[in-house]
N, C-alpha and C positions, 0 to 999 in steps of 0.2 A: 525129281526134285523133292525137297523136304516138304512136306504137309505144313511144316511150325511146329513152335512148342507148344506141347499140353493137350494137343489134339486129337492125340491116337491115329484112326485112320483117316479121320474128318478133314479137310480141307482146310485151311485157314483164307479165310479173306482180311484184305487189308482194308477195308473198309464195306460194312452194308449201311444202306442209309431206308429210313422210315417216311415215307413219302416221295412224291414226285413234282411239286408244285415249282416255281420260280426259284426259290433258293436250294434246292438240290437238283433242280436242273442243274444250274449255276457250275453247282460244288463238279457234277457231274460233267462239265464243259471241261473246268481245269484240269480233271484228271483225264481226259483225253486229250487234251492239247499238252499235258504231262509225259503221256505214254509214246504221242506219235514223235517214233524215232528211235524209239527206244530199245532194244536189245530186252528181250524178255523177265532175265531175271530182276531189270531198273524199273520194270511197270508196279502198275499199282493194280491190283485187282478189286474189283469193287461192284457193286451191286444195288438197287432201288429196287423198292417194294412200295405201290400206289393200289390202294383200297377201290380206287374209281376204274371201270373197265374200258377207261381210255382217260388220255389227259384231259384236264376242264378246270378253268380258273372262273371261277365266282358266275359260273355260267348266268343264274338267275337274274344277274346286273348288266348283261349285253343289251343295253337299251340305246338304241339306232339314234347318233348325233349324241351320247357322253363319251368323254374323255377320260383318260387316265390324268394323275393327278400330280404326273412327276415329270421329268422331260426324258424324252428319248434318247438322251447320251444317259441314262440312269437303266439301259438294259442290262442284260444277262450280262457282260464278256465286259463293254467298253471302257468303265472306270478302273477294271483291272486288267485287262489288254486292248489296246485300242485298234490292234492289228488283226484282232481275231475275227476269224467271218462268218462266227457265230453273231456280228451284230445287227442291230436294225437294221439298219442303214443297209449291210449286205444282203439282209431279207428283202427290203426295199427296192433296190437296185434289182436281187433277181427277179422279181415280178413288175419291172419296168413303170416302178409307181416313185422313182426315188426322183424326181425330175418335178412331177407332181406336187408330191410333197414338200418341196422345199419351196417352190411357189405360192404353197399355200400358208408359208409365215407361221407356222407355230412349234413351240418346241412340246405340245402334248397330243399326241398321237388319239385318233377314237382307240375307244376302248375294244369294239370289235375289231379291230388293225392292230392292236396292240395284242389281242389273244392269239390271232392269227400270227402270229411273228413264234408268240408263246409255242401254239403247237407243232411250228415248223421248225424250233430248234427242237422239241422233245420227239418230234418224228426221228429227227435223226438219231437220237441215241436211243432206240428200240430195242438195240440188242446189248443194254445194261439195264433196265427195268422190268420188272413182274408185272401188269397189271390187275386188276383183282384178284390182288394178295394182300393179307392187311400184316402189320406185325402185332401179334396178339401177347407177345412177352418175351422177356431180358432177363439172363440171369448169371452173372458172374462165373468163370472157370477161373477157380485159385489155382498158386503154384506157388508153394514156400509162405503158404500164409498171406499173398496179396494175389490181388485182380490179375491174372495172365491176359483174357479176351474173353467173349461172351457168346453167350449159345441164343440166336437170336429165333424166338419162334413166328411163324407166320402159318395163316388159315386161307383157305383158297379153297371156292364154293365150285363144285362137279358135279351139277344135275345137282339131285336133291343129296347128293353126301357134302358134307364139308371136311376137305382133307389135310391135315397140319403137318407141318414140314420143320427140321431144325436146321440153321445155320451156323458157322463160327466164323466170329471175325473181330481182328485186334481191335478195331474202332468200329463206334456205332455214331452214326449223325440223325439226329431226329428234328423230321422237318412235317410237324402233322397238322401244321396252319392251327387254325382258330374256326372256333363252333361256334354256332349261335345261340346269342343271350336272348332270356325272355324274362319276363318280369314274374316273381313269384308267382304261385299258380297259374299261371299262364299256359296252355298245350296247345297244339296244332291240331288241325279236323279241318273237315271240308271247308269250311268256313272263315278259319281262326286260319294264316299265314305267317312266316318271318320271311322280309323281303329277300331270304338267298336264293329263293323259288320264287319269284315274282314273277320272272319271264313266262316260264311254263305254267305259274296259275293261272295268268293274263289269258294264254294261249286259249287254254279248258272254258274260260267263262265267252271268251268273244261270240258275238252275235246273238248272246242271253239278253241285252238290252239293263244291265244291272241298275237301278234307282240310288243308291247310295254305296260309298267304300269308306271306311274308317281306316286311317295312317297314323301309328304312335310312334314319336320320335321326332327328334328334332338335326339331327349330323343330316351329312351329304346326301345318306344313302335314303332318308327319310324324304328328305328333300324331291330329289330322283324320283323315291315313288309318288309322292305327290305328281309331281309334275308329268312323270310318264301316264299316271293312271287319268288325270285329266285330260290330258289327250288322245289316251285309246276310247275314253268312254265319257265324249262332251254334252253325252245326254246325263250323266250321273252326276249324283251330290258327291264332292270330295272333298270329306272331313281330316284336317290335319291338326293332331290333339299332339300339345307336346306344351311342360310346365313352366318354360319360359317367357315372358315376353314376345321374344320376337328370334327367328333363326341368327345363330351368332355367326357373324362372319370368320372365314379363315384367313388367318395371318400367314400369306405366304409373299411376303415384302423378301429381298434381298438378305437382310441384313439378319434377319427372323428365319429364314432359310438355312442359313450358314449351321443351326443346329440340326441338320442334316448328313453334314460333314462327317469325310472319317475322321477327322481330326475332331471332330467332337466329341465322339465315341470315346477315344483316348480320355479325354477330358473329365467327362463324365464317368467311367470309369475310376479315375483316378479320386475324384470329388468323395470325403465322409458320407455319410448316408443323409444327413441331413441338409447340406448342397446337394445332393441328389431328387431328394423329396422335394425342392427348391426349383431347382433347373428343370423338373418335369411339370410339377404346377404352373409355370411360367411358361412354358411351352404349349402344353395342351392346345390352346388355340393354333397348333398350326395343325393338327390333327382327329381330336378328338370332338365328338358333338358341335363341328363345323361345318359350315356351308361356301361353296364357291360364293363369291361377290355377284358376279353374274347372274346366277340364279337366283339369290335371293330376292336380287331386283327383278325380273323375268316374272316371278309368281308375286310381285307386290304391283308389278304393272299388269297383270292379266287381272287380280284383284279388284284396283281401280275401274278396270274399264269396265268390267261388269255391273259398279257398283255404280258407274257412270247412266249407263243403258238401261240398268234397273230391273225387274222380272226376275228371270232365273239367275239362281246362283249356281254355277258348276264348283268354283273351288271356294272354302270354308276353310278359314284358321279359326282354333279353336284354342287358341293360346292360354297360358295362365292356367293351365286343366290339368288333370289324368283320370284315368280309365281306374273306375271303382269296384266296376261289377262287368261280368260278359256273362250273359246267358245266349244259348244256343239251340236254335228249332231246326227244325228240319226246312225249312225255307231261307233260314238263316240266323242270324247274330242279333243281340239286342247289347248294345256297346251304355253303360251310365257314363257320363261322364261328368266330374266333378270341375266347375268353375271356384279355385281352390281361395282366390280373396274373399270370396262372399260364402261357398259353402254350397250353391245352386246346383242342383243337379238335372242333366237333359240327357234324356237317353234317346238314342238315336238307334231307329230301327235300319241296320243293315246287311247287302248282302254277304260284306265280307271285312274281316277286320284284318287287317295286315299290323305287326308288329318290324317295325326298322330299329329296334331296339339294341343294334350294334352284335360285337362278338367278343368272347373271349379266348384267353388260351387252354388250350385244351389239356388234360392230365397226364402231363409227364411220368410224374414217382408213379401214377395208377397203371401205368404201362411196366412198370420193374418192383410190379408187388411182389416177384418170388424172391426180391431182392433185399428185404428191411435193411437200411444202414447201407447201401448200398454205394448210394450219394449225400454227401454232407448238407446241409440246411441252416439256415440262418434261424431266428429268435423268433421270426414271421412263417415259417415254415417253407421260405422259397429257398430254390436249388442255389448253393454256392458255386460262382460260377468265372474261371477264370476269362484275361482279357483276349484267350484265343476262344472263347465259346466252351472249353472244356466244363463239364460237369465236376466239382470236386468230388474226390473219391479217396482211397485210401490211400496214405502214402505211399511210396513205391511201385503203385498200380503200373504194369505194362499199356493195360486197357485202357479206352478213352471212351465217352459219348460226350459227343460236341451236340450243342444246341442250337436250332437255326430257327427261332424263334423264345417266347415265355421265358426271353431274358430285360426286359423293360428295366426291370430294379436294379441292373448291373450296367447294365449296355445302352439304355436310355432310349427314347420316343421311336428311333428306327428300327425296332429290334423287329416289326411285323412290318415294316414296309420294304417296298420295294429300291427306297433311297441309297443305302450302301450292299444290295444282294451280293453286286457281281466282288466288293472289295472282301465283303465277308468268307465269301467262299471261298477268295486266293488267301485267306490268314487262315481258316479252318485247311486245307490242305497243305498250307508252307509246315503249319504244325504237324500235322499229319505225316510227313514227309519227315521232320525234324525229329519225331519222337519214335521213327522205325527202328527196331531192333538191329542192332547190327551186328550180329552173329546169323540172322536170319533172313537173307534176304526178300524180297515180295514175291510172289508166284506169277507166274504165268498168267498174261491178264484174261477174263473167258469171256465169252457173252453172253451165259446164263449162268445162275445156280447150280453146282453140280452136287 
């Protein structure tokens, strides 16, 4: 069979994708539920590359009794095949907990239940992903003066060599999640934490008996730490510094929901930019720097009762503040914190400061620096970006890199959630599908890199 155009002796794929997390799992569900059946030359060949040496979603937030924050018909497969058994629900059933669970009345699964689902659909597709392989660069293969498909590189660590490898494939989907944000000057050290490691830092200090933890931040995951770290360690002071009043609740009413929808998505998309800027400020509260209902009141009743009983205090809001200065001993942290109406400052000797300071997305164009001009950019400098996910590129371009994330400005508040994964990845593939060459058929689908 033909290699493709433009490839020389190189193989063409019809798709590699840059990560392995929930939405290219996804992507990668549809195209084996695509393939099975198929007559070789109608598959799709295609391929993952996961930097981590094994699957792991937000490991450092498995904290025993949280939840996920979406409902369980919002997994992998369901919103875009209902029939598929890649779903919960068939995860459920096969470990004879689905009986269970429906007894237990709620549509948001624990979060450790909800990972466990995560890595039992990506066990199955093992022989489509690399693991510790990162993609380190993208760079365009012209043909006639436009994009034919792309020479994808990736780095994979052998003992102490690191050995880089090249790919080619008509489409590229880039799914590399979101990093974590710190507040200027801000660095990690024994000491200094962002809660994506919370778990495993908790682990390291248990049984040291700690006196005090500082928490900055005020959303869920701040929250979370608050409340997980008061409970692993109810002999410690836990200080929770964050500039607001009070934890904002989140808005997940029915009707405040609905901008979840794919039909929203549509909507939004479709919105001038300044309905856009519009619809996402007005939203924010159903995701951003927000707290469950539940828990707010949970740490305002454990509060109370302390303040009831009198003596020690375990857990400390410290509202209305921020962090002015961190100095750092070798014993620990020395956190200033400014009380920002009055100007007061208290510093608090602790053993460790945790920032929950949220995350951002991560550097797309810095991933296809061999590429200047590669993909087109708006007046803001973000990726132009059509309503199947496509990167704009250059007219006529054969090639594609779809985006599966660090599309908010286009695609609106779901673009990093979990809310529409499984519909996004059936429109990135219908495209996909839609935009093959047809003089060329796909190859022969493989289960590695060749």
């Amino acid at each position: 069979m033909s290699a493709g155009p433009g490839s020389g002796d190189r193989p063409v794929y019809d798709l590699l994708g840059a990560g392995f997390g929930p939405s290219n799992i996804s992507l990668a569900i549809g195209i084996e539920e695509h393939n099975a059946g198929k007559c070789p030359a109608e598959r799709l060949r295609a391929h993952f590359f996961e930097k981590q040496p094994c699957f792991g979603w937000h490991r450092g937030m498995l904290i025993d009794g949280t939840t996920i924050q979406v409902s369980f018909l919002k997994d992998l497969v369901t919103m875009r095949n209902p029939g598929s058994d890649f779903s919960f629900v068939n995860f459920m059933h096969g470990r004879e907990r689905l009986v269970d669970f429906i007894n237990h009345k709620t549509l948001f699964p624990l979060r450790t239940e909800f990972h466990a689902y995560l890595e039992w659909a990506a066990s199955r597709l093992r022989h489509v992903v690399s693991y510790g392989t990162e993609v380190i660069g993208i760079r365009p293969v012209m043909r006639d003066g436009t994009i034919d498909c792309f020479d994808v590189t990736v780095s994979q660590s052998r003992g102490d060599a690191v050995l880089t490898t090249t790919y080619r494939a008509r489409n590229i989907v880039l799914a590399v999640g979101l990093e974590m944000h710190l507040p200027p000057g801000a660095a990690l050290s024994e000491h200094v934490w962002h809660n994506v490691d919370l778990v495993q830092r908790v682990n390291r200090i248990k049984g040291t008996s700690p006196k005090r933890l500082v928490v900055v931040g005020a959303g869920q995951s701040a929250a979370e730490t608050v409340d997980y770290l008061n409970r692993t360690f109810p002999g410690a002071e836990v200080c929770s510094v964050f500039s607001r009043y009070g934890y904002t609740p989140a808005d997940d009413s029915p009707f405040a929901n609905r901008v979840f929808d794919p039909e929203a998505v549509n909507l939004f998309f479709q919105s001038p930019p300044h309905v856009k800027r519009m619809l996402f400020d007005y939203h924010r509260n159903t995701n951003y720097s927000v707290v469950d209902m539940d828990l707010i009141e949970e740490l305002y009743r454990r509060v109370y009762q302390q303040q009831l009983k009198g003596g020690f205090q375990s857990l400390r809001l410290m509202n209305a503040s921020r962090v002015v200065d961190v100095v750092e001993s070798a014993a620990g942290v020395s956190v200033a914190v400014e009380l920002m109406p009055t100007g007061g400052v208290t510093v608090l000797e602790a053993d460790a400061l945790v920032y929950a300071t949220g995350y951002r997305p991560r550097d797309v164009l810095g991933m296809m620096g061999g590429a200047p001009g590669m993909c087109c950019v708006d007046e803001c400098g973000q990726l132009n970006v059509t309503r199947d996910y496509r990167a704009v590129t250059e007219p006529g371009s054969n090639g594609a890199i779809y985006l599966q994330g660090g599309t908010e400005h286009t695609h609106g508040v779901t673009s990093s959630l979990l809310s529409t994964v499984a519909v996004r990845a059936g429109e990135i593939l219908g495209s996909v599908l839609k935009r093959a060459p047809q003089d060329t058929k796909a190859l022969a689908y493989s289960a590695r890199p060749s």
